[in-house]
Residue frames relative to the residue before (quaternion, step in Angstrom):
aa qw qx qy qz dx dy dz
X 1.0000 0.0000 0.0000 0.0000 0.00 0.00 0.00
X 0.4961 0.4799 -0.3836 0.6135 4.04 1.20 -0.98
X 0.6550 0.4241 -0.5353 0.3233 3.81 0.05 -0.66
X 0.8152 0.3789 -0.2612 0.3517 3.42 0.35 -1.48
X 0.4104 0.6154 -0.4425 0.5070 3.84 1.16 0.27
X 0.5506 0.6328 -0.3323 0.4312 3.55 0.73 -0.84
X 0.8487 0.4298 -0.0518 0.3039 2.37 -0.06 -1.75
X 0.5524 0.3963 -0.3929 0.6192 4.07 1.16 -0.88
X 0.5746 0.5472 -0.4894 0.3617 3.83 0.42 -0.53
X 0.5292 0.5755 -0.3669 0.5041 3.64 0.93 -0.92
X 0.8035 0.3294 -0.1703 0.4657 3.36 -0.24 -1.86
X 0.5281 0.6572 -0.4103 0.3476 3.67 0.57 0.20
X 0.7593 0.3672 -0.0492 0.5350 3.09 1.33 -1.71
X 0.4050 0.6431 -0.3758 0.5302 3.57 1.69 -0.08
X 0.5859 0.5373 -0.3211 0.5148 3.68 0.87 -1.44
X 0.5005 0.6781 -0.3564 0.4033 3.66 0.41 -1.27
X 0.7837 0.5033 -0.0769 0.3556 2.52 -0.84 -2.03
X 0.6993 0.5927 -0.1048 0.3856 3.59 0.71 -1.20
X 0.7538 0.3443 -0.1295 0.5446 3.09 1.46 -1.05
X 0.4617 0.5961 -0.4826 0.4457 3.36 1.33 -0.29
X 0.8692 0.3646 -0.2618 0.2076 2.80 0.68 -1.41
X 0.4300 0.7043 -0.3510 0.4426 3.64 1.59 -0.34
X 0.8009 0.3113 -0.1890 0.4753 3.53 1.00 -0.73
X 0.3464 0.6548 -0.4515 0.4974 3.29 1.61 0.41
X 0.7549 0.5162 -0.0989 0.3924 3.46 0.62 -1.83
X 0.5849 0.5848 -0.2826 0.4859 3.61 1.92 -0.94
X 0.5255 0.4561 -0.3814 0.6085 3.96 1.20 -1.22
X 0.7603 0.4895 -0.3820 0.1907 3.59 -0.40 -0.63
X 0.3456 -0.7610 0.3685 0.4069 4.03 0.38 1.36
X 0.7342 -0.4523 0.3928 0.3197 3.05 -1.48 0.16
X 0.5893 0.6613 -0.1006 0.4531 3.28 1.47 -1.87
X 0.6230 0.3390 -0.2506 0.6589 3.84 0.98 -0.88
X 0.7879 0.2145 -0.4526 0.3582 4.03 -0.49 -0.02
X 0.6414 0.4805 -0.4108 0.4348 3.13 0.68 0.50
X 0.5786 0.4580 -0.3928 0.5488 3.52 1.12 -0.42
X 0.4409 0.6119 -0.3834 0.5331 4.01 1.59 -0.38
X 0.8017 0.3504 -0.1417 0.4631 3.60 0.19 -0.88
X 0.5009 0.3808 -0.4467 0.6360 3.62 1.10 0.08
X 0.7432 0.4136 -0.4276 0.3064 2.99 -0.22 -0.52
X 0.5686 0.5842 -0.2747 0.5098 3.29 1.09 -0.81
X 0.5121 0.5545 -0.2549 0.6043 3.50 0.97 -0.55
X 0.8722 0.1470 -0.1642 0.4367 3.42 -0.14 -0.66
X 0.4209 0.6987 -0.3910 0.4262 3.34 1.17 0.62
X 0.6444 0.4372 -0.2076 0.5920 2.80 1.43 -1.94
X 0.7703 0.3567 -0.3551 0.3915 4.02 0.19 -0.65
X 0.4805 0.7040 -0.5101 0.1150 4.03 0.76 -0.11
X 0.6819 0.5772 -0.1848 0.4095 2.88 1.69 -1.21
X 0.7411 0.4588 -0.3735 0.3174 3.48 1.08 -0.24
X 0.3706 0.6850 -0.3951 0.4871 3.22 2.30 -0.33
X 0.7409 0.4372 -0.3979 0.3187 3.49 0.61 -0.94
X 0.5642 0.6887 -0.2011 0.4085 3.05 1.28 -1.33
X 0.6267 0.6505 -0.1012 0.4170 3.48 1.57 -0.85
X 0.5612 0.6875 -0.0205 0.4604 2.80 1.85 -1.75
X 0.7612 0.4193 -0.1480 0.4721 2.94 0.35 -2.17
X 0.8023 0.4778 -0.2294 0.2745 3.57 0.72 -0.70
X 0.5576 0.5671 -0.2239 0.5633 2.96 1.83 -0.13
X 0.6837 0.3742 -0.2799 0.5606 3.11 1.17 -0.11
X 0.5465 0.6605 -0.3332 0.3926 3.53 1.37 -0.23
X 0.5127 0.6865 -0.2020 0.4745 3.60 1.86 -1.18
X 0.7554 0.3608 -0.2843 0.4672 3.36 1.20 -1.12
X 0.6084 0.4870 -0.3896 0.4908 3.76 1.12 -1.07
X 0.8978 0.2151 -0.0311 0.3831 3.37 -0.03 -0.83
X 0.0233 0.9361 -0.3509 0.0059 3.29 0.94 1.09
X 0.3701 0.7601 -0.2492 0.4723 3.25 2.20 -0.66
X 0.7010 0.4355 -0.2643 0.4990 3.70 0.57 -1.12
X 0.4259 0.6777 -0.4236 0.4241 3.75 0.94 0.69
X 0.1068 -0.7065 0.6304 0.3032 3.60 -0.98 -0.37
X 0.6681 -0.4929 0.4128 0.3746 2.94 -1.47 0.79
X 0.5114 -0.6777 0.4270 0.3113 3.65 -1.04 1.00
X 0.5462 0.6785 -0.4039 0.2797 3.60 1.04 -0.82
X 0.2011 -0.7529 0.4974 0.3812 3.96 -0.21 0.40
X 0.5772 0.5626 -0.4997 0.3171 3.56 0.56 -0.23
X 0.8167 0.3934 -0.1437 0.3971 3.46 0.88 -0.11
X 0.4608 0.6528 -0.3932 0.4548 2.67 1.84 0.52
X 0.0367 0.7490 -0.6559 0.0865 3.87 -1.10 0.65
X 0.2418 -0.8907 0.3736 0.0931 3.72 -0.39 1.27
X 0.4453 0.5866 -0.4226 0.5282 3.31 1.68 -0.31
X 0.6241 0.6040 -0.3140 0.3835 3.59 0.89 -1.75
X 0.7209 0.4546 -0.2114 0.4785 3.86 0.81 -1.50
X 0.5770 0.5201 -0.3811 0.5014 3.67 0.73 -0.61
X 0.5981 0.5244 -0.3602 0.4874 3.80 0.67 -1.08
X 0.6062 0.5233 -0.3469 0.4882 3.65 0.36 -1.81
X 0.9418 0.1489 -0.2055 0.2206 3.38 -0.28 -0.88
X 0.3217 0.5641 -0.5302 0.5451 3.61 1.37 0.60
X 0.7016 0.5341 -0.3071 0.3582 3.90 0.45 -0.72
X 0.6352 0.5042 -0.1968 0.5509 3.44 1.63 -1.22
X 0.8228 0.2858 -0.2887 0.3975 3.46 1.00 -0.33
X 0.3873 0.4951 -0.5633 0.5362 3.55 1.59 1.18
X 0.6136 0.6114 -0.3656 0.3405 3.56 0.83 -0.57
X 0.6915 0.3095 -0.2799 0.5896 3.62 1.22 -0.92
X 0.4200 0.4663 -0.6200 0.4709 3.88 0.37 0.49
X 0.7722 0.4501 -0.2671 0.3602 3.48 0.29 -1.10
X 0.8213 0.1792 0.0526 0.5391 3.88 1.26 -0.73
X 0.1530 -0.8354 0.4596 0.2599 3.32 -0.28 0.81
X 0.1198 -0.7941 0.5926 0.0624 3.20 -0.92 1.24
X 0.3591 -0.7569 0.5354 0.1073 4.08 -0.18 1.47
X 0.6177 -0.5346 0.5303 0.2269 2.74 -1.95 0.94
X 0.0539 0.7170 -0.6740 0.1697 4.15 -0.60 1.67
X 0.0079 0.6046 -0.7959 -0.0318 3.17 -1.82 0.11
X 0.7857 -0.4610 0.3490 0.2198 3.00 -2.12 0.51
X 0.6368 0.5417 -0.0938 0.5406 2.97 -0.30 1.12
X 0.7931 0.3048 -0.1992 0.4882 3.84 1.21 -0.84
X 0.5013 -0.6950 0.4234 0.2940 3.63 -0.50 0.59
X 0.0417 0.8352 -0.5385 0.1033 3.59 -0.14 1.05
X 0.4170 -0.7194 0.5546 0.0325 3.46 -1.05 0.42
X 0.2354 -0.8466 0.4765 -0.0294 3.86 -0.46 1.59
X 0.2453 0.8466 -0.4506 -0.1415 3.13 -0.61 0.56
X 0.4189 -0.8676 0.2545 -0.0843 3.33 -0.22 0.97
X 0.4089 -0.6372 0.5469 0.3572 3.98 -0.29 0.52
X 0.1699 0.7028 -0.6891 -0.0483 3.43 -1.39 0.53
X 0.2596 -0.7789 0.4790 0.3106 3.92 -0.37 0.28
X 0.4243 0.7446 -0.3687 0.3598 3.20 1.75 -0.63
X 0.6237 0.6370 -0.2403 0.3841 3.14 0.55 -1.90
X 0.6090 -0.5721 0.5396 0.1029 3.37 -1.62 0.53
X 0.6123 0.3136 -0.1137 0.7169 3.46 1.72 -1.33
X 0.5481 -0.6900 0.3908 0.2662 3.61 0.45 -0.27
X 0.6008 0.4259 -0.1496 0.6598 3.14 1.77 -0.81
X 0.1831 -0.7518 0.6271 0.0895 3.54 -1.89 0.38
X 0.1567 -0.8208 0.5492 -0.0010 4.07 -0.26 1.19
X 0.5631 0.5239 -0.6324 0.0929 3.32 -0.62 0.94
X 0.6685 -0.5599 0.4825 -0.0826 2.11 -2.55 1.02
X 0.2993 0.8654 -0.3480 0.2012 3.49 -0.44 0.78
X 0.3538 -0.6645 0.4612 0.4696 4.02 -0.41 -0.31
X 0.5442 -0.6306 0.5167 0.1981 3.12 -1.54 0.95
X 0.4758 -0.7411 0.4720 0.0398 3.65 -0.89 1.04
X 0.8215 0.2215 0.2764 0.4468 2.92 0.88 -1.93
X 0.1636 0.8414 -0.5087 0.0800 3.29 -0.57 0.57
X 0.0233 -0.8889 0.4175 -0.1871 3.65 0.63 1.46
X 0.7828 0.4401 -0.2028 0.3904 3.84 -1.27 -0.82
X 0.4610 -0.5572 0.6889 0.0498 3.71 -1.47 0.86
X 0.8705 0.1262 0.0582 0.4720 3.79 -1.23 0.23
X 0.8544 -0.2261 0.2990 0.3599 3.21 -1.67 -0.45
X 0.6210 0.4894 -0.2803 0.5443 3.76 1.94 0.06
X 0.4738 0.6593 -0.5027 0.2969 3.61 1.25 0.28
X 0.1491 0.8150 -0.5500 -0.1051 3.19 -1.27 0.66
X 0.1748 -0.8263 0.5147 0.1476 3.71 -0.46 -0.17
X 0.4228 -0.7803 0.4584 0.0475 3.44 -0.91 1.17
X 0.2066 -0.8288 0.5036 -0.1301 3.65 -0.67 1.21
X 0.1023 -0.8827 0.4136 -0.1984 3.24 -0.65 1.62
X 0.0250 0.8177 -0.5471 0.1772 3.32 -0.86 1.54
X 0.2924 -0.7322 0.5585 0.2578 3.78 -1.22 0.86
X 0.1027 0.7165 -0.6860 -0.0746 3.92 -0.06 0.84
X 0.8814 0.1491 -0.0210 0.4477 3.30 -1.70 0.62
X 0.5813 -0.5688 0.3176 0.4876 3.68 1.06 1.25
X 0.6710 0.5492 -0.3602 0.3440 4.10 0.50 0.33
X 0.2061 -0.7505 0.5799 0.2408 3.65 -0.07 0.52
X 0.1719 -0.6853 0.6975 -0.1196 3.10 -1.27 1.24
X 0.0420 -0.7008 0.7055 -0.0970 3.54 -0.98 1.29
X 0.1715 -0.5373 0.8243 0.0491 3.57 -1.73 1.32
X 0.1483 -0.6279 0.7557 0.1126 3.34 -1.98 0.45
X 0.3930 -0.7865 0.4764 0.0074 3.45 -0.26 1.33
X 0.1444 -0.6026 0.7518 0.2253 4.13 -0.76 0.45
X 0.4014 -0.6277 0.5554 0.3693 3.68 -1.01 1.29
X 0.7667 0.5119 -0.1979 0.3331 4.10 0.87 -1.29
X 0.4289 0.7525 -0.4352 0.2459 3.08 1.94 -0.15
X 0.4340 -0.7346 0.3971 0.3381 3.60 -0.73 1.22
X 0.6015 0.6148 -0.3244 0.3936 3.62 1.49 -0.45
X 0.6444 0.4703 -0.4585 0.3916 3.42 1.39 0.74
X 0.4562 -0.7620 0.4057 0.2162 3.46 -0.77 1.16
X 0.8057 -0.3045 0.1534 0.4843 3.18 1.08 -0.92
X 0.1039 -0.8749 0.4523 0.1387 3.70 -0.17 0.63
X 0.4028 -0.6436 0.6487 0.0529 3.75 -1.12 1.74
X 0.1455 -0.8480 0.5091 -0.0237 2.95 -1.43 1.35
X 0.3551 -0.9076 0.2121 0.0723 3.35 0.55 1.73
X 0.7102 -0.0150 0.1107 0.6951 3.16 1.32 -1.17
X 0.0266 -0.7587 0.6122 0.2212 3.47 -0.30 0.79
X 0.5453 0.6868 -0.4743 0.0769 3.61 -1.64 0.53
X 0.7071 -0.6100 0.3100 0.1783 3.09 -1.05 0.55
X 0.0366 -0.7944 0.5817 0.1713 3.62 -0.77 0.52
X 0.9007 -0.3048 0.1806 0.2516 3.33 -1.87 0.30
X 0.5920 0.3871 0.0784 0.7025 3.19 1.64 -2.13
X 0.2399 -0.5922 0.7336 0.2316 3.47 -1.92 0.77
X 0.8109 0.0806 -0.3694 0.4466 3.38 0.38 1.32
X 0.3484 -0.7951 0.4964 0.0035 3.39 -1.23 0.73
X 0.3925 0.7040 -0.5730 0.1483 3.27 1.43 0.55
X 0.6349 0.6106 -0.4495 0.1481 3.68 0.66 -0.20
X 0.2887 0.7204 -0.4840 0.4042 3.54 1.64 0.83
X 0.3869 0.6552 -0.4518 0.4658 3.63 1.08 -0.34
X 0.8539 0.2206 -0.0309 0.4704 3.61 -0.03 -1.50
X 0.5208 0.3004 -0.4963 0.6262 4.53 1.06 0.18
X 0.9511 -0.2137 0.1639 0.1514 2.50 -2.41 0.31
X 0.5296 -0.5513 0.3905 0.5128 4.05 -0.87 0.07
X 0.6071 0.5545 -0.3687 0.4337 3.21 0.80 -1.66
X 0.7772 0.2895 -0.4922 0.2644 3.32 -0.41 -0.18
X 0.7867 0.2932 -0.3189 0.4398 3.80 0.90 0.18
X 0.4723 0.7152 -0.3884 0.3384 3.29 1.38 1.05
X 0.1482 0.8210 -0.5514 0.0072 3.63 -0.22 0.87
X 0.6374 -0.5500 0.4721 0.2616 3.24 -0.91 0.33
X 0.6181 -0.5359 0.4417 0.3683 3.68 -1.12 0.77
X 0.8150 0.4425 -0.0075 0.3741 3.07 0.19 -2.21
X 0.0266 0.8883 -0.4365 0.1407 3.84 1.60 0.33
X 0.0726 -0.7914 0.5829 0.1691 3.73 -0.48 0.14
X 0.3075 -0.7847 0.4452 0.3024 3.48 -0.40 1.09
X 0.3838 -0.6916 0.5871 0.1724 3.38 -1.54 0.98
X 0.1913 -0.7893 0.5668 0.1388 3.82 -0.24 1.40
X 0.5761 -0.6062 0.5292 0.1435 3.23 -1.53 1.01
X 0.2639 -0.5159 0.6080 0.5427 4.55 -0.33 0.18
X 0.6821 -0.3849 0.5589 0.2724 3.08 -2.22 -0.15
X 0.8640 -0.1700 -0.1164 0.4594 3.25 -0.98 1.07
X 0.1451 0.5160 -0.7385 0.4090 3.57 0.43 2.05
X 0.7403 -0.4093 0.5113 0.1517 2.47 -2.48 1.06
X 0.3215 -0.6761 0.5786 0.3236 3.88 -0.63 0.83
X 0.3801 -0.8358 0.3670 0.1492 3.84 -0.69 1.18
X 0.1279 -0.8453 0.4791 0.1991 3.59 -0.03 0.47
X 0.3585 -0.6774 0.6227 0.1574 3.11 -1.28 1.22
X 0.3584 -0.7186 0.5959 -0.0037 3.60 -1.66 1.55
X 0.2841 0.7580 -0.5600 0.1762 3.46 1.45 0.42
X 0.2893 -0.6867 0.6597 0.0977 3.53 -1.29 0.69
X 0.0062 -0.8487 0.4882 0.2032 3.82 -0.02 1.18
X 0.4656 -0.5769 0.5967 0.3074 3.58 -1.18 0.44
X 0.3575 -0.7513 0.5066 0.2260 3.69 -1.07 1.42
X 0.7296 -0.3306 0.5431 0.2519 3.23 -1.56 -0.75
X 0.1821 -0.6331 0.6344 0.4044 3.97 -0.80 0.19
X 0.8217 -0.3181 0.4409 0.1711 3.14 -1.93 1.15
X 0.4664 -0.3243 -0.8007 0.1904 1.70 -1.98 2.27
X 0.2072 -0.7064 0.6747 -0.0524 2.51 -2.14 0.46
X 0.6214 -0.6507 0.2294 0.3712 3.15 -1.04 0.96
X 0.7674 0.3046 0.0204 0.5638 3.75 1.00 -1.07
X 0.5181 -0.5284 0.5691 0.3584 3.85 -0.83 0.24
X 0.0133 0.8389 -0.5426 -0.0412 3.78 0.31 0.62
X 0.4783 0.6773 -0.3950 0.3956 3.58 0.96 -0.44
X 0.7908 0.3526 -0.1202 0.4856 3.34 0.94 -1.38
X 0.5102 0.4911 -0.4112 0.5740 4.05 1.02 0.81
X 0.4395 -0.7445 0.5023 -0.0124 2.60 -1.84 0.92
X 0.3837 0.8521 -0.2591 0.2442 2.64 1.60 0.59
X 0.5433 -0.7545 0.2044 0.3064 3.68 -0.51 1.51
X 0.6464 0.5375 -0.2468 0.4820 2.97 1.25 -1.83
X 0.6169 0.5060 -0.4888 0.3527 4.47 0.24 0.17
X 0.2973 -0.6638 0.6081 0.3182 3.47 -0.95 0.40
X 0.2657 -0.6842 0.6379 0.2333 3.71 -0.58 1.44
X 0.5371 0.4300 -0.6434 0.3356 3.99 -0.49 -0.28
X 0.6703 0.6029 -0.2729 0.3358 4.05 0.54 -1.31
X 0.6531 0.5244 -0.1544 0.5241 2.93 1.41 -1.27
X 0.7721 0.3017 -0.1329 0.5434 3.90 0.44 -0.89
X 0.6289 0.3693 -0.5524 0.4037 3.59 1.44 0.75
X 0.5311 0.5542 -0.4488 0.4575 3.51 1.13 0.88
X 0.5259 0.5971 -0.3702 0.4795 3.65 1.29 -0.94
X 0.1636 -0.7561 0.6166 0.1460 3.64 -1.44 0.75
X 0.6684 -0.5418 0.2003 0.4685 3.51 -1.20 0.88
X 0.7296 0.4479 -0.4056 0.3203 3.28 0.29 -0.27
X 0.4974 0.5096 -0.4176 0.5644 3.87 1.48 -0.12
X 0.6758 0.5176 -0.3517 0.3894 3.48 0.71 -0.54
X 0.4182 0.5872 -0.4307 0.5429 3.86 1.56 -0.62
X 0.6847 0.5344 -0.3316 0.3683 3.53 0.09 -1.72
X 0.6453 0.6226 -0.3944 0.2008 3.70 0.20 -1.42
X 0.6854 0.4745 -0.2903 0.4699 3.80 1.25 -0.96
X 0.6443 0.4705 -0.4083 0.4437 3.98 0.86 -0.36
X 0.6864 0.5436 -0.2119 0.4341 3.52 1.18 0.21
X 0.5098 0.5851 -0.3180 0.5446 3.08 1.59 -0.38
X 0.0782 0.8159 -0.5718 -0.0339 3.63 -1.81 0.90
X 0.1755 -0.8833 0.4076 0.1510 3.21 0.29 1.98
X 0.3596 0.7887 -0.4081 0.2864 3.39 1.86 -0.34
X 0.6087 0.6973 -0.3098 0.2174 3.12 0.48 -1.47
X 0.7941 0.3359 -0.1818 0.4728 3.43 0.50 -1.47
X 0.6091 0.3931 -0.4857 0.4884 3.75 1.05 0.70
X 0.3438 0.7287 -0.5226 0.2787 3.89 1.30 -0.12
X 0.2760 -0.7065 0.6131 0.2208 4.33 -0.42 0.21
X 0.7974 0.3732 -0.1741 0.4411 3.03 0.81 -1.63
X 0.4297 0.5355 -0.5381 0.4889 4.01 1.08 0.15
X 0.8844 0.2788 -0.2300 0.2953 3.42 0.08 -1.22
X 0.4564 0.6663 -0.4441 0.3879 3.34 1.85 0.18
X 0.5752 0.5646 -0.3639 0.4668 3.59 1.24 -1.30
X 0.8130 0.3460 -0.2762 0.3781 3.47 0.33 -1.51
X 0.6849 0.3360 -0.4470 0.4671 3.85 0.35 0.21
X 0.3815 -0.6584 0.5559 0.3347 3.25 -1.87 -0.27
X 0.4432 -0.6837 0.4029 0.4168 4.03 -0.67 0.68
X 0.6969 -0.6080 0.3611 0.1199 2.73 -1.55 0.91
X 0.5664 0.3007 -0.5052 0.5776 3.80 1.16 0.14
X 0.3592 0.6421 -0.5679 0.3690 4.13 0.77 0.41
X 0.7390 0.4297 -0.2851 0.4335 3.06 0.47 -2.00
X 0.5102 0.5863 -0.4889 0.3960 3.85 0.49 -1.00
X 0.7693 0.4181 -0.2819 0.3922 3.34 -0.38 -1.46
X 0.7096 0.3576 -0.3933 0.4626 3.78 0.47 -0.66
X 0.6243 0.5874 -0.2504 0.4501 3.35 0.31 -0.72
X 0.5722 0.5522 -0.2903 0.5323 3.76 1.27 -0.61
X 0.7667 0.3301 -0.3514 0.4241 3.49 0.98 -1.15
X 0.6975 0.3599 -0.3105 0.5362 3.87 0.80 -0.45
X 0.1800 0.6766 -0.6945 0.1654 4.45 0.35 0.62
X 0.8607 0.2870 -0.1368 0.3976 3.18 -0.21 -1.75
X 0.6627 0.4371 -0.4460 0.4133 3.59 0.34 -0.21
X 0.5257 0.5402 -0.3962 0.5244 3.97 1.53 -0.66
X 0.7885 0.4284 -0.3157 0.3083 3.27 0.86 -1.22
X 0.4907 0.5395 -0.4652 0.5017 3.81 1.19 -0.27
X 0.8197 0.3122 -0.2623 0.4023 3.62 -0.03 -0.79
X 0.5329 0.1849 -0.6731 0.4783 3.77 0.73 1.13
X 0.7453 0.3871 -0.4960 0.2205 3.59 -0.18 0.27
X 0.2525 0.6725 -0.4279 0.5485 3.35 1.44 1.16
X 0.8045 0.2805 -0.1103 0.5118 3.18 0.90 -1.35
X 0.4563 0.4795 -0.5790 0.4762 3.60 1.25 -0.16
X 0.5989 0.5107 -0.3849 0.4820 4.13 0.22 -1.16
X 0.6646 0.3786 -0.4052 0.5008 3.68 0.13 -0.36
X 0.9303 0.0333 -0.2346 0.2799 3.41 0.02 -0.46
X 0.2490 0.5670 -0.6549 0.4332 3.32 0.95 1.76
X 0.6301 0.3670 -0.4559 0.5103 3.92 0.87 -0.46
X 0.6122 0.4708 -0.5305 0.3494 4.10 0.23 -0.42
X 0.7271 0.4569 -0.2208 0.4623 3.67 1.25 -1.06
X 0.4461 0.5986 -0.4111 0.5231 3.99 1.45 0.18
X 0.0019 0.8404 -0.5401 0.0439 3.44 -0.39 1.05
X 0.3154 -0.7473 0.4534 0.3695 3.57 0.47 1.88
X 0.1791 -0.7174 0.6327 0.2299 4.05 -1.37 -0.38
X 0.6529 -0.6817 0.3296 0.0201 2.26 -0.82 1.72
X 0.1754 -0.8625 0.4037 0.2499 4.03 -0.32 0.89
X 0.4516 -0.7194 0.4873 0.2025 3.45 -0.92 1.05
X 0.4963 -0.7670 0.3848 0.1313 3.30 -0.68 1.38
């Protein structure tokens, strides 16, 4: 009989308990548990926006940490290796965030050399290669002659590379600087670099270059390229190159899925790579963010 007293005592105060708590949940507006649960909601999703973010912007800085889209050439043990190797290399060298298009500065081992080392300076052209084969190609007019190096980014014979102007151009390639004017691939040795604030947009420049009269390196008439000034270009082109220009032309292309499926990689790929090198990418830009608050810290100078 004590048992079954007990026990309704229990289920008594259970009831209770119950109603407090039903009439807690009743005072509470409608309008506030739902602004509770959004929020909760966007709590749970901030991190994957970021996570989203960081990687989408990672594709562009660090386009190398890709694999080559082709599957015949694809080998994951091989790409995992490549890229444990690329990230002892940047502990060891700082290699900065460029694109096609920004004016960057090489320096190099030479044994030849008197100083031992070699610096030149120039805009980048090119940007090519996957892994430990990326390389990118760099262009200057000394002494009225245009001179191009093509650089291995992993090549151990680079000491260290200075970033002069950072920005962006129209085209992801720039070989048609070969055949426009000098001035546009003429920089000076002794360049002063022009720093960007901290977390600004990288700026793209909309220059339109004016070519050269004919020969030329490339059929330029037939490209679609933004960064040329076509009037310059088609006052060199004769009527009968100008007939030709439409049997060459493919508007198809940019509706092709399966062109641009082959030639990218998908995007829960990129995640996953990018997942294994975050935090070690992410320690070394803030290495380099500290480096260049001391290049921008200008000691001042005491006045006698």
């Amino acid at each position: 009989m004590w048992r079954s007293v007990g026990r309704l005592r229990i289920i008594e105060e259970q009831i209770k308990t119950l109603r407090l708590l039903r009439r807690g949940v009743a005072s509470v507006p409608g309008s506030q548990v739902a602004e509770h649960s959004n929020e909760q909601q966007e709590r749970k999703g901030e991190p994957e926006v970021r996570q989203t973010f960081s990687s989408l912007r990672q594709r562009f800085v660090y386009p190398e940490f890709l694999p080559d889209p082709k599957i015949e050439w694809r080998n994951p043990i091989r790409e995992k290796l490549e890229r444990m190797d690329m990230m002892k290399r940047r502990s060891q060298v700082d290699l900065p965030e460029f694109y096609v298009g920004s004016i960057i500065a090489v320096v190099s081992s030479n044994q030849h050399s008197a100083s031992k080392q070699n610096r030149f300076l120039g805009i980048c052209i090119k940007r090519e290669g996957c892994g430990l084969r990326a390389s990118f190609v760099v262009r200057n007019v000394i002494d009225n002659i245009g001179v191009e190096v093509r650089y291995h980014l992993y090549d151990p014979t680079i000491l260290k590379i200075d970033v002069i102007k950072l920005e962006k151009r129209l085209d992801d390639e720039l070989y048609y600087l070969r055949d426009a004017l000098p001035e546009y691939s003429t920089f000076p040795e002794d360049m002063e670099p022009e720093l960007l604030p901290e977390g600004a947009a990288v700026p793209v420049n909309t220059t339109k270059v004016i070519m050269k009269p004919r020969p030329w390196y490339a059929r330029w008439e037939r490209t679609n390229f933004q960064g040329i000034d076509r009037d310059s270009v088609m006052a060199y082109v004769s009527e009968k190159m100008k007939l030709q220009i439409p049997k060459h032309q493919k508007p198809w292309e940019k509706y092709d899925l399966m062109k641009q499926y082959r030639a990218t990689i998908p995007e829960e790929e990129q995640k996953e790579i990018f997942a294994e090198v975050d935090s070690e990418l992410h320690k070394l830009e803030l290495t380099r963010k500290k480096l260049k608050r001391k290049r921008a810290f200008v000691k001042p100078k005491k006045l006698a």
